[in-house]
Backbone as CSV, one residue per row, in Angstrom:
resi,resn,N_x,N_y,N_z,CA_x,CA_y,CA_z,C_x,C_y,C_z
1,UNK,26.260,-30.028,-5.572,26.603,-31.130,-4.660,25.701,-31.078,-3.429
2,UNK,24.807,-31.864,-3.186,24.108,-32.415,-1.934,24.697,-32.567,-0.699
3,UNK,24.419,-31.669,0.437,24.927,-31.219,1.291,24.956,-32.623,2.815
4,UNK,24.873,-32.810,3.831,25.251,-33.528,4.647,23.654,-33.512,4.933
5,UNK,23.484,-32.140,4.911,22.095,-32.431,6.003,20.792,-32.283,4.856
6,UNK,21.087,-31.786,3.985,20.115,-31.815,2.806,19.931,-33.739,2.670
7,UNK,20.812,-34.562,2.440,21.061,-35.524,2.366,20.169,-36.290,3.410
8,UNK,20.216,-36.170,4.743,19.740,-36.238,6.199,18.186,-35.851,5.873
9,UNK,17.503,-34.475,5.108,16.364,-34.662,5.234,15.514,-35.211,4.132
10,UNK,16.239,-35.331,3.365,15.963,-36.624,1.720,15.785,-37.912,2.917
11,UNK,16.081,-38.789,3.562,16.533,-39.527,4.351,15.066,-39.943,4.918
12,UNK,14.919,-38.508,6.345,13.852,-38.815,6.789,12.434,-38.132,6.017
13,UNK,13.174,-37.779,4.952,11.075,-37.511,4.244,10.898,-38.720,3.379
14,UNK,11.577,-39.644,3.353,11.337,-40.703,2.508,10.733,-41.801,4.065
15,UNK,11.347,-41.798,4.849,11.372,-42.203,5.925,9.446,-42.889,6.345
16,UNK,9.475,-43.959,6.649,7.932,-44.537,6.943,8.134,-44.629,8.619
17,UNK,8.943,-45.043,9.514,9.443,-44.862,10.811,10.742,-44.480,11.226
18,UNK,10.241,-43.822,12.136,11.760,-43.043,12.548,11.569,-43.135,14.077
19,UNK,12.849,-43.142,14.431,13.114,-43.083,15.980,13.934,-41.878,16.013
20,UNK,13.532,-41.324,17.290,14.426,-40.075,17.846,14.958,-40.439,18.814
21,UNK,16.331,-40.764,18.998,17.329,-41.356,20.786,17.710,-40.127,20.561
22,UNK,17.386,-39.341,22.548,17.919,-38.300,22.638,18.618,-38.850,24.191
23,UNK,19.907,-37.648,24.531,21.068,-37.856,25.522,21.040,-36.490,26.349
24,UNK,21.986,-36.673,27.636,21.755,-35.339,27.758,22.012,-33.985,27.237
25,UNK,22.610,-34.218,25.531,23.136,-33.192,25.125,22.335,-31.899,24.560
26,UNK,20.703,-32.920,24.502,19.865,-31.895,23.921,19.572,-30.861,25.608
27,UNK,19.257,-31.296,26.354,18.432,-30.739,27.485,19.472,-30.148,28.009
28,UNK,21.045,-30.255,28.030,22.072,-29.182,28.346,21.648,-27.853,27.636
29,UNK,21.142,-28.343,26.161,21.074,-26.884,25.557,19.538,-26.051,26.061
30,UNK,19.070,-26.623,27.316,18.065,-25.708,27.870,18.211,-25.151,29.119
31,UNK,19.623,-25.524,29.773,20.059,-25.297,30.780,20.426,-26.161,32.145
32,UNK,20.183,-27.311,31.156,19.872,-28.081,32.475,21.536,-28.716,32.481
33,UNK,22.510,-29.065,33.310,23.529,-29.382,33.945,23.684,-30.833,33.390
34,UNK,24.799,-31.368,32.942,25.129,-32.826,32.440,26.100,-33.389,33.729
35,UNK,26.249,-34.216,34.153,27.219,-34.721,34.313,28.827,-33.852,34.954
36,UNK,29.134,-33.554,33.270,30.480,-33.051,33.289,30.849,-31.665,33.406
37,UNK,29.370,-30.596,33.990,29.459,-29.564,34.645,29.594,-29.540,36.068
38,UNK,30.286,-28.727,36.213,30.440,-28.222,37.482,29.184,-28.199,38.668
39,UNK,28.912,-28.918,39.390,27.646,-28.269,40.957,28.273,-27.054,41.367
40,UNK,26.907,-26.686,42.117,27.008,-25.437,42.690,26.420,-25.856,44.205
41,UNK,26.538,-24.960,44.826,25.816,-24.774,46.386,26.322,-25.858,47.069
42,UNK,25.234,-26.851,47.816,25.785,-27.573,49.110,26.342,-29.364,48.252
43,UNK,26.140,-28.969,47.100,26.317,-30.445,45.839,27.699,-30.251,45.312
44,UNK,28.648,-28.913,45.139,29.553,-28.744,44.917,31.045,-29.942,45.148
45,UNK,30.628,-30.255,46.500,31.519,-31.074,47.105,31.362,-32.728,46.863
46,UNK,29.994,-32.679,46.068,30.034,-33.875,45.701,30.157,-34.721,44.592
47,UNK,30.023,-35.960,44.202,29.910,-36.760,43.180,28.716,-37.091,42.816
48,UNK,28.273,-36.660,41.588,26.983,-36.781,41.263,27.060,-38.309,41.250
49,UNK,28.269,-39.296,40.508,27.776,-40.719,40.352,27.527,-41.585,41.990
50,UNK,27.929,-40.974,42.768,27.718,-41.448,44.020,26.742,-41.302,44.740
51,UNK,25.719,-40.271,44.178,24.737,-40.117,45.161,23.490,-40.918,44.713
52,UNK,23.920,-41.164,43.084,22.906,-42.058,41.974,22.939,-43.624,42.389
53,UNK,23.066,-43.831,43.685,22.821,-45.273,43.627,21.806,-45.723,44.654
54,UNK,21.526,-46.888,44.542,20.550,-47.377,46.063,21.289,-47.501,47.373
55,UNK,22.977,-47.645,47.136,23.497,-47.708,48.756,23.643,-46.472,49.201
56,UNK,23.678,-45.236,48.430,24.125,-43.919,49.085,22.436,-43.397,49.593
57,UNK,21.183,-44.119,49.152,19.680,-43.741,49.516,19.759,-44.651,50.995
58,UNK,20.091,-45.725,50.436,20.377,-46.560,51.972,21.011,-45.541,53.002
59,UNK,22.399,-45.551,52.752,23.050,-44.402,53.578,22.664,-43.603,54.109
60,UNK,22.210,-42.087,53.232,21.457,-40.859,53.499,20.253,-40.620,52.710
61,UNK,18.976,-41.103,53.169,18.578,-41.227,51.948,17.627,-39.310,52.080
62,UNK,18.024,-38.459,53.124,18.040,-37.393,53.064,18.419,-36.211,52.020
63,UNK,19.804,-37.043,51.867,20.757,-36.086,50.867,20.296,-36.317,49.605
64,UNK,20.086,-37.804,49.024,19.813,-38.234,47.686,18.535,-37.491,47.349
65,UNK,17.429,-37.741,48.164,16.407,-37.195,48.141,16.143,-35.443,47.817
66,UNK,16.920,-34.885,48.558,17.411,-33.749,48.781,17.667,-33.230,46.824
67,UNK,18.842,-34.158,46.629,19.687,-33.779,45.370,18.609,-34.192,44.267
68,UNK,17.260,-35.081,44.509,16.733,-34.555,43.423,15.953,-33.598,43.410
69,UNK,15.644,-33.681,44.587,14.164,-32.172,44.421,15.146,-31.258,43.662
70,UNK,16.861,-30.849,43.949,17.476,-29.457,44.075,17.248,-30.091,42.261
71,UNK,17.267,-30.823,41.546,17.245,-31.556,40.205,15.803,-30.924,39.227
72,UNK,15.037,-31.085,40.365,13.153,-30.785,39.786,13.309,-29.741,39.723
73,UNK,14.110,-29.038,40.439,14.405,-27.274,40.568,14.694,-26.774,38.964
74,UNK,16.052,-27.323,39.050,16.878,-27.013,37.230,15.466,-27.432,36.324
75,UNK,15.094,-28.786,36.454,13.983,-29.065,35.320,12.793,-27.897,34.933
76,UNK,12.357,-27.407,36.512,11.422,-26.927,36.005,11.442,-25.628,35.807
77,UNK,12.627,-25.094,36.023,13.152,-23.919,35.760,13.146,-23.941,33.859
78,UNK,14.025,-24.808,33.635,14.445,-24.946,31.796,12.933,-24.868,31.368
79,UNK,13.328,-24.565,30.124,11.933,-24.658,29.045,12.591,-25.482,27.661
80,UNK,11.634,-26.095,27.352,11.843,-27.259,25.906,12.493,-26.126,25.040
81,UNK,13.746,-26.059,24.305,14.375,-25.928,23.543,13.657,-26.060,21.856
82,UNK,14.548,-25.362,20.956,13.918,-25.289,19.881,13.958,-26.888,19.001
83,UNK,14.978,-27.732,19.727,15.524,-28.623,18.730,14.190,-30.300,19.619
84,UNK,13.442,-29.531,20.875,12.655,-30.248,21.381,11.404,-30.031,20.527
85,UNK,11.161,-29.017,20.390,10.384,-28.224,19.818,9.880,-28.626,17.847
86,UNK,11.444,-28.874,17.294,11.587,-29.558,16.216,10.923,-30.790,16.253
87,UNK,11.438,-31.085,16.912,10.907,-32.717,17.117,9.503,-33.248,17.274
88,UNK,9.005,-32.442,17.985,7.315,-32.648,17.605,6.670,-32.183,16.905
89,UNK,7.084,-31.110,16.262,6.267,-30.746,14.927,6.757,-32.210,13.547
90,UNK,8.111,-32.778,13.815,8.272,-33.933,12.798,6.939,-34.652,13.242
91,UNK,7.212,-35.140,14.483,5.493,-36.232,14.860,4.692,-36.268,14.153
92,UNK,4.295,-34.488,13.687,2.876,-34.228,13.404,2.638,-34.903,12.032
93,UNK,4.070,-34.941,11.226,4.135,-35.445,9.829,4.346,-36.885,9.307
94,UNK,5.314,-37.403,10.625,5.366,-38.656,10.222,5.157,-39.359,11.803
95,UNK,5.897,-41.058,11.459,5.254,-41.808,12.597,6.947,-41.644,13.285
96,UNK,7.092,-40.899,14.145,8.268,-41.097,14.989,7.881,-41.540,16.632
97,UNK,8.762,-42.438,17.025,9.462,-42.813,18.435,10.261,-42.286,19.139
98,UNK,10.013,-41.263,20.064,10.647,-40.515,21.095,11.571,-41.603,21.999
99,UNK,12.804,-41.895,21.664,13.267,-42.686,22.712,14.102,-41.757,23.992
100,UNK,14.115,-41.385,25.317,15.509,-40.806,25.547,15.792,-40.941,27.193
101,UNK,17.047,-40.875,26.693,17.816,-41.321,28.164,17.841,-39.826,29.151
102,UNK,17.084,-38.935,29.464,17.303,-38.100,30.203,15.727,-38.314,30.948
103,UNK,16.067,-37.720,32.084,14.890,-38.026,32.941,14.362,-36.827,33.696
104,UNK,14.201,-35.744,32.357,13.661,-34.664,32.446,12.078,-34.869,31.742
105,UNK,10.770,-33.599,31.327,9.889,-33.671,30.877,9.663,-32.671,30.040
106,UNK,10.995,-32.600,29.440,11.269,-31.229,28.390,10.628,-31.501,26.687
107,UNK,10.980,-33.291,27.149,10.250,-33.574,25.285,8.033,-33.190,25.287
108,UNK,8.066,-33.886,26.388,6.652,-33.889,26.733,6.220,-32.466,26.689
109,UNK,6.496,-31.671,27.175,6.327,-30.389,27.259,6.578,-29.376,26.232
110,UNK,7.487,-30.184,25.230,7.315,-29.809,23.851,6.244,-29.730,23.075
111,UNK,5.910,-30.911,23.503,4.614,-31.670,22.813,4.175,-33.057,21.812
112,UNK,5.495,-33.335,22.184,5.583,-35.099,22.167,5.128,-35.817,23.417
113,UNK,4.493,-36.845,22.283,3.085,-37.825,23.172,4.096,-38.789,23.189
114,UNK,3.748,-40.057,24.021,4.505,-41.214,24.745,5.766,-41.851,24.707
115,UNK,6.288,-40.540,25.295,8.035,-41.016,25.051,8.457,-41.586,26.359
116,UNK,9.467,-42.452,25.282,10.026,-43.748,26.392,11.112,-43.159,27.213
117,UNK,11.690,-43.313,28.331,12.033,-43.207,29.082,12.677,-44.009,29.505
118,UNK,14.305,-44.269,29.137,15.127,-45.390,29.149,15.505,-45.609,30.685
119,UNK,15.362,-44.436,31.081,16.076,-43.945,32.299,15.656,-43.815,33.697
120,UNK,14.080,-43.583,33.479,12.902,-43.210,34.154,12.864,-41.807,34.073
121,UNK,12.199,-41.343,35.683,11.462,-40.132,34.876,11.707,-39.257,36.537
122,UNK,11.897,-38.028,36.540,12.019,-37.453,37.475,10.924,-37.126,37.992
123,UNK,9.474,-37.155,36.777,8.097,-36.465,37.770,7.649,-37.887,38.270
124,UNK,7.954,-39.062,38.655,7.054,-39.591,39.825,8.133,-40.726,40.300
125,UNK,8.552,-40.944,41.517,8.825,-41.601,42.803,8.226,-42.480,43.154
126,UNK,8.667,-43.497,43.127,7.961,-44.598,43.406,9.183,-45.476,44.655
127,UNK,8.334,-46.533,45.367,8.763,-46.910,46.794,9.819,-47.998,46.983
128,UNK,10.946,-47.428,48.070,12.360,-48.145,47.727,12.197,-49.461,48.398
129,UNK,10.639,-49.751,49.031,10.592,-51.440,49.859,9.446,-52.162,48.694
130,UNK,8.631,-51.303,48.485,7.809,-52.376,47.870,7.722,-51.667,46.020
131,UNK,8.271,-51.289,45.953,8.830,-50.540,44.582,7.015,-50.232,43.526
132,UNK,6.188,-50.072,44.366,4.828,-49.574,43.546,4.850,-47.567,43.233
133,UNK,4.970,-47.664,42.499,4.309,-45.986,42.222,2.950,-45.373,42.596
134,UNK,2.926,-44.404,43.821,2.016,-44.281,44.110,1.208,-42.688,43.243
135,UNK,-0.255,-43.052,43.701,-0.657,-42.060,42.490,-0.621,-40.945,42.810
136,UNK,-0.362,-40.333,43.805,-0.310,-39.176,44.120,1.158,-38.677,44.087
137,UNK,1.890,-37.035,43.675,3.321,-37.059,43.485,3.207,-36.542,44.971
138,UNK,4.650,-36.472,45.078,5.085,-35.853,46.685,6.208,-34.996,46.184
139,UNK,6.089,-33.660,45.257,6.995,-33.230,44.907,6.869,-31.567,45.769
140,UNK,6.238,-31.387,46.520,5.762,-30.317,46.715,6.523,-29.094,47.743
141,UNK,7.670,-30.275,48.200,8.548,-29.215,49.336,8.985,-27.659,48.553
142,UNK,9.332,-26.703,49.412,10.089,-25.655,48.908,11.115,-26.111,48.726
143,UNK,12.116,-25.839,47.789,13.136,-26.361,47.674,14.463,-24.938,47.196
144,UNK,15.301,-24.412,47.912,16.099,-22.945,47.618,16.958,-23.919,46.335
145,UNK,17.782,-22.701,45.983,18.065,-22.908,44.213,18.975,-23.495,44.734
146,UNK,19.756,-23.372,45.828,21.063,-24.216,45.908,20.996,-25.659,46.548
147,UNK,19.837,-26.353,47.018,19.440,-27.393,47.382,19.740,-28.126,48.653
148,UNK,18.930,-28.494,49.181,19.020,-28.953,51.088,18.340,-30.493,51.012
149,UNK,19.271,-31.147,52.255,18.970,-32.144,52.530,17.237,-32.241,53.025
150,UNK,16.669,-33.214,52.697,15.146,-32.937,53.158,15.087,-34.641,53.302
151,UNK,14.089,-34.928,54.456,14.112,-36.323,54.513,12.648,-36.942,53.223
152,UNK,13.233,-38.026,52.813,11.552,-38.783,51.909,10.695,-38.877,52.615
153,UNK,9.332,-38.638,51.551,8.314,-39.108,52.111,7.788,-40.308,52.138
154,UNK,6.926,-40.721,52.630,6.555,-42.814,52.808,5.361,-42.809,52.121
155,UNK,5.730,-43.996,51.758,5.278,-44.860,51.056,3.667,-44.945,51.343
156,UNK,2.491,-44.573,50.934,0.768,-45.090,51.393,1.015,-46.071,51.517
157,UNK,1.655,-47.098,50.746,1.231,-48.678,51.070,1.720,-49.583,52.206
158,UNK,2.952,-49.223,51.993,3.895,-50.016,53.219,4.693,-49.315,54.236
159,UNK,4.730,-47.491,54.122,5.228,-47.034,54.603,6.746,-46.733,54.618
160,UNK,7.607,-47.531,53.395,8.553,-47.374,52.620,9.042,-45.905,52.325
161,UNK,10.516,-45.536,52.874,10.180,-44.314,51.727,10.665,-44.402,50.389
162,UNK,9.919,-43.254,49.677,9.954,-42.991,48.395,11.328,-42.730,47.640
163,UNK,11.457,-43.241,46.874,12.613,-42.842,46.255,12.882,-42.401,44.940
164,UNK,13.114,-41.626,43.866,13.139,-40.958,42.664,12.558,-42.345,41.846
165,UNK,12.143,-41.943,40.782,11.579,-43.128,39.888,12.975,-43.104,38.687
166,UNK,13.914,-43.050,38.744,15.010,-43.109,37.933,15.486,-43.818,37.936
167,UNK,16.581,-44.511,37.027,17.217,-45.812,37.591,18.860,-45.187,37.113
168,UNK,18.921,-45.613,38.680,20.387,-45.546,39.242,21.639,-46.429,38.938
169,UNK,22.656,-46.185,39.055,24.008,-46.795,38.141,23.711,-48.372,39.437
170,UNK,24.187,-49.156,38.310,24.056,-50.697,38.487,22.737,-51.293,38.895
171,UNK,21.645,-50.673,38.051,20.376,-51.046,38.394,19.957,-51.246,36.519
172,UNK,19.162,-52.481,36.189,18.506,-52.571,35.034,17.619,-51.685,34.517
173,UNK,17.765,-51.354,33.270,16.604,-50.372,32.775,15.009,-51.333,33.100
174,UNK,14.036,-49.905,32.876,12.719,-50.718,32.759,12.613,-51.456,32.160
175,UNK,11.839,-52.596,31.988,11.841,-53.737,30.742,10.925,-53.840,29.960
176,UNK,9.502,-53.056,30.239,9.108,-52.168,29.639,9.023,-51.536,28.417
177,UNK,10.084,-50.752,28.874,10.579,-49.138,28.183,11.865,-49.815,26.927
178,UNK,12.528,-50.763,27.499,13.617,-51.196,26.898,13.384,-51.954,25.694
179,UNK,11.874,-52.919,26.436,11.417,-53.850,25.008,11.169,-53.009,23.439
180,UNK,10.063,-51.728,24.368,9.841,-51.031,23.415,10.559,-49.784,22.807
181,UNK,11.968,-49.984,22.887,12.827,-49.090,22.377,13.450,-50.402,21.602
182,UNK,14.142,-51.559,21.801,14.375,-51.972,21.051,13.412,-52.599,19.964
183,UNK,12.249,-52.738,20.091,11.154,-53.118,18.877,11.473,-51.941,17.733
184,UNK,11.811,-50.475,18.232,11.173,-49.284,17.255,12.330,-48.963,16.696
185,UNK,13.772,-49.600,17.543,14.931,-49.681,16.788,15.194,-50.403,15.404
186,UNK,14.440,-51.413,15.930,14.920,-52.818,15.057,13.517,-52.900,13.449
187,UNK,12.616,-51.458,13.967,11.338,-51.493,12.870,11.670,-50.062,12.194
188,UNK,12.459,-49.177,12.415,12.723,-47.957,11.824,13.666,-47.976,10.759
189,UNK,13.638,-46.815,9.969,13.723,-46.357,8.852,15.203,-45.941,9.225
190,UNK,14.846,-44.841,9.875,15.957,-43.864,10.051,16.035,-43.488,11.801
191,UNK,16.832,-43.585,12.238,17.341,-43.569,14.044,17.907,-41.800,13.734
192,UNK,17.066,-41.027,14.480,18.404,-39.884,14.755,18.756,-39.614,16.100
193,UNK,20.239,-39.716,16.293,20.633,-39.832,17.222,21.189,-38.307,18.030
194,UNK,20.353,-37.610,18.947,20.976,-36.657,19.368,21.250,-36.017,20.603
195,UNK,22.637,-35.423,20.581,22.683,-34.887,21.800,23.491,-36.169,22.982
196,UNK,23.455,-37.345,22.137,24.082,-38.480,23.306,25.701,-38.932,22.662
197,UNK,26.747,-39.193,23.218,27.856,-39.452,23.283,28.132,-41.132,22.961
198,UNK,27.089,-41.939,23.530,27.096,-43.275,22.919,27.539,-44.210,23.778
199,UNK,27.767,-43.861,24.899,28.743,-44.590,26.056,27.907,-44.755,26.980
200,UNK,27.247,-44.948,27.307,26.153,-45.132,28.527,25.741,-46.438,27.549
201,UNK,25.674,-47.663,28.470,25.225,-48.814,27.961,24.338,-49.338,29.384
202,UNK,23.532,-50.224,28.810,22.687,-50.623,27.415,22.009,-49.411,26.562
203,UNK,21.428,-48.230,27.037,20.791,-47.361,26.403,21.507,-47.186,24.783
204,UNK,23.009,-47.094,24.540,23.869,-46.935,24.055,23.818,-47.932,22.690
205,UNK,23.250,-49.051,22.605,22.913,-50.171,22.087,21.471,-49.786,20.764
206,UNK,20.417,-48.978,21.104,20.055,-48.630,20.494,20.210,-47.862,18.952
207,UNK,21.013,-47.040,19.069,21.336,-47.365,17.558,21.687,-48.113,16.646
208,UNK,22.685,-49.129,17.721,23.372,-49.896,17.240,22.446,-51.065,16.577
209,UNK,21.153,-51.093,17.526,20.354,-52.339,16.689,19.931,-51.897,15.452
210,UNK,19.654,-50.561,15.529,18.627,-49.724,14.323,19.847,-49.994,13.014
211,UNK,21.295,-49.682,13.342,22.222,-49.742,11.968,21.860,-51.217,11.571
212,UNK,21.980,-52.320,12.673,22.408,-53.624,11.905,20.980,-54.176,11.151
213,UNK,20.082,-53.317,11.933,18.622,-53.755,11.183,18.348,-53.372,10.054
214,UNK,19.690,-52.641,9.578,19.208,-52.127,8.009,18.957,-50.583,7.780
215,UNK,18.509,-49.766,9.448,18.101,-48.222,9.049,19.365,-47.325,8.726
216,UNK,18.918,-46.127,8.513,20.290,-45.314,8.572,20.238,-44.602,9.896
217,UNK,21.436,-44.189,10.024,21.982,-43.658,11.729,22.240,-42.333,11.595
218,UNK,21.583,-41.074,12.080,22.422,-39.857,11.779,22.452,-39.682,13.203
219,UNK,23.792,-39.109,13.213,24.079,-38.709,14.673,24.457,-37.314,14.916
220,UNK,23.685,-36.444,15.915,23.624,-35.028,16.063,24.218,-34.518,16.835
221,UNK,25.228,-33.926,17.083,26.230,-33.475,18.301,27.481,-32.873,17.894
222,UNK,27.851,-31.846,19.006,29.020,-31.312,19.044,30.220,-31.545,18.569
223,UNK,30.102,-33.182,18.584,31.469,-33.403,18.560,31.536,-35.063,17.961
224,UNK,32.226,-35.224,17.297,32.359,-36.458,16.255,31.882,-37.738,17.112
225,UNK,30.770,-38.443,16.634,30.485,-39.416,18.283,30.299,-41.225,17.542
226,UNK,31.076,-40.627,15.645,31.042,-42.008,15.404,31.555,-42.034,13.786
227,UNK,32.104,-42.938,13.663,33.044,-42.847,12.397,31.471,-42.836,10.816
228,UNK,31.557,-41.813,9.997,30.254,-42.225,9.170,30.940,-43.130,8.063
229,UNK,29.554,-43.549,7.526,29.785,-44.572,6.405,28.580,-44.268,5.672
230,UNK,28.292,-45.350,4.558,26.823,-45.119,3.975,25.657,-44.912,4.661
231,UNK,25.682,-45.699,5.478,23.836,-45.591,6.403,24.074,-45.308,7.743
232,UNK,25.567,-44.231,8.485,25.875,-43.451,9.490,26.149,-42.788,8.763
233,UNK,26.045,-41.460,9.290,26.031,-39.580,9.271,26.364,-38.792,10.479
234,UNK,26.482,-37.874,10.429,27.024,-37.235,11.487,26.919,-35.586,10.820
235,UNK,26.082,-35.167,11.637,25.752,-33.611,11.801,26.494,-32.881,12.664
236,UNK,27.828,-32.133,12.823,28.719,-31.849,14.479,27.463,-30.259,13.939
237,UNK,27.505,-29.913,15.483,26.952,-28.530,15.939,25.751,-29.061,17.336
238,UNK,25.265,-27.834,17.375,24.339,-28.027,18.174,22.841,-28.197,17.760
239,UNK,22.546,-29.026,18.711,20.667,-29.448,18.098,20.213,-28.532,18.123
240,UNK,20.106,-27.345,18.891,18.870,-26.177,18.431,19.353,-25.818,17.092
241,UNK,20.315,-25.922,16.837,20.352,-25.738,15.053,20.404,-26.442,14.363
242,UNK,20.963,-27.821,14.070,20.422,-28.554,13.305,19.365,-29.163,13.241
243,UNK,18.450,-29.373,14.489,17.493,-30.352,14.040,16.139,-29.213,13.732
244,UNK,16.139,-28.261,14.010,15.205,-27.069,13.563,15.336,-27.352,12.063
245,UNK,16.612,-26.749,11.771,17.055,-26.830,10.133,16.576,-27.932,9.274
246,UNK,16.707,-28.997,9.989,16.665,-30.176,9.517,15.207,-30.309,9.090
247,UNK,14.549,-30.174,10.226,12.834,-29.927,10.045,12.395,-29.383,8.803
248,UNK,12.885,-28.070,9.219,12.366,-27.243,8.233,12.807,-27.705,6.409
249,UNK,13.621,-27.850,6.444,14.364,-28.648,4.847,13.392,-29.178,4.757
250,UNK,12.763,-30.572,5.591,12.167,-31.693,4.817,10.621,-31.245,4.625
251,UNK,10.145,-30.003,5.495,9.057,-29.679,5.238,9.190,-28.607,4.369
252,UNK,10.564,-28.160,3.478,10.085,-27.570,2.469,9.498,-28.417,1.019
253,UNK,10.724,-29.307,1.472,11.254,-30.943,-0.032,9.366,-31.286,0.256
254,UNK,8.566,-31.529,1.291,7.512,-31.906,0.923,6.686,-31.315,0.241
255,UNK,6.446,-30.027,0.472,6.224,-28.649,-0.206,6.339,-28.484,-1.842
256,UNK,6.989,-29.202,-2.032,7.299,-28.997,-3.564,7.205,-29.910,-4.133
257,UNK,6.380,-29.353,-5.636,6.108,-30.820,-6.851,7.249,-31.592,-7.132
258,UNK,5.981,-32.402,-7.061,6.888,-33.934,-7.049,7.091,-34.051,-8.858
C-alpha cells in the first residue's frame, strides 16, 4: 500500500510546475519567533499586531523601528533549515516558484533564486512619505539581543523617514509580487503548502487558486490545516522532516529504471 508521502513524491516527480507557499511555520523551525510565541526583553509588554501598522510608525516611529532591527537580530542570527535547504535542491530538478509570506531571507540563503515575497522583505526599507526604496540599506545600528528603541533614518530623497519594507496589517500586498504568485498558482502542477495555517488572507488564497485550477494541494504542517480529498493531502509533522524526506523519495523514484 502506497504511503501518503510516497504518493506526494509520485505527485511532484511527475510534476512540470510546482509552487512552494511557505508560512511562518517553516522559519519557526530555525528559530525565528511566530506570532504566537512569547517576546522577550523591552517587547515583552507588547503586541506584536500593534506595532505592525502605519499609525503606531506615525505614533512612535522609534519603537516600530526599534522592533525591527531587534527582528534583523533573530533573522540573522537563524540559519536556513534543512526543509529550506530541501527546497532548493528540488529547483535544481524541476521548475519551482518560491512563493512566501515570511519576511525573512532564510529561503534565499538557502539558495533559492527569485522568491516572491507576499509580505515584503525585512532586508530593505523603503520611505514612509514618498514610498521609493533607496539603494543603499540603513541596517547598520548595533542593536543588543533584547532590542531598543532607536529613531529611523531619512529618506536621500525627501528626507522622509524610512520605514521597514514589509507590509503591515490593513495595508495591500505588493501587486507585483501578488500578480506573480497568482499567475504560478493558477499555471502549476502541484502547490506545496508549508509551514502556513491558511488564515492570513489574501496570501491565504493562493492555494486556493492552485486547487480550483486543477493542481494538487499538499499541505505540510503540524497540525491538520485542511480537510484532504483527491487533489488535497496533508503531511502533519514538521518540515525539516518531511520535506527533506520528501526530496529525497522523488530523487530516488528518478533514479530508477523506468
Amino acid at each position: 500500500m502506497t504511503s501518503t508521502i510516497e504518493a506526494v513524491a509520485a505527485l511532484v516527480g511527475d510534476a512540470k510546475r510546482i509552487v512552494v507557499f511557505t508560512g511562518a511555520g517553516i522559519s519557526a523551525e530555525s528559530g525565528i519567533p511566530t506570532f504566537r510565541d512569547p517576546l522577550t526583553g523591552i517587547w515583552a509588554r507588547h503586541d506584536p499586531e500593534k506595532l505592525e501598522t502605519a499609525s503606531a510608525f506615525r505614533e512612535d516611529a522609534a519603537l516600530v523601528w526599534g522592533w525591527y532591527l531587534w527582528r534583523r537580530v533573530q533573522v540573522a542570527q537563524a540559519a536556513p533549515n534543512a526543509a529550506h535547504q530541501a527546497i532548493a535542491q528540488l529547483a535544481r530538478t524541476r521548475e519551482v516558484t518560491v512563493v512566501t509570506q515570511n519576511i525573512d531571507d532564510l529561503h534565499e540563503r538557502a539558495g533559492s533564486a527569485d522568491v516572491i515575497h507576499l509580505h515584503g522583505s525585512l532586508a530593505q526599507p523603503k520611505c514612509f512619505a514618498c514610498h521609493r526604496t533607496p539603494a543603499a540599506l540603513f541596517f547598520e545600528e548595533p542593536i543588543a539581543s533584547e532590542g531598543l528603541r532607536i529613531e529611523p533614518p531619512r529618506c536621500p530623497r525627501c528626507n522622509g523617514k524610512l520605514r521597514p519594507g514589509v507590509v503591515w496589517f490593513g495595508e495591500d500586498l505588493p501587486a507585483v509580487a501578488w500578480k506573480r504568485s497568482v499567475l504560478a498558482a493558477r499555471d502549476c502542477d502541484v502547490l506545496l503548502s508549508i509551514g502556513t495555517s491558511g488564515v492570513v488572507f489574501p496570501a491565504a488564497e493562493i492555494p486556493i487558486m492552485a486547487l480550483h485550477a486543477g493542481a494538487y494541494v499538499v499541505h505540510i504542517n503540524p497540525a491538520q490545516v485542511a480537510q484532504p480529498s483527491s487533489r488535497e493531502l496533508c503531511l502533519i509533522g514538521r518540515a525539516t522532516e518531511h520535506v527533506p524526506a520528501l526530496v529525497s523519495l522523488m530523487m530516488l523514484t528518478d533514479m530508477l529504471p523506468s
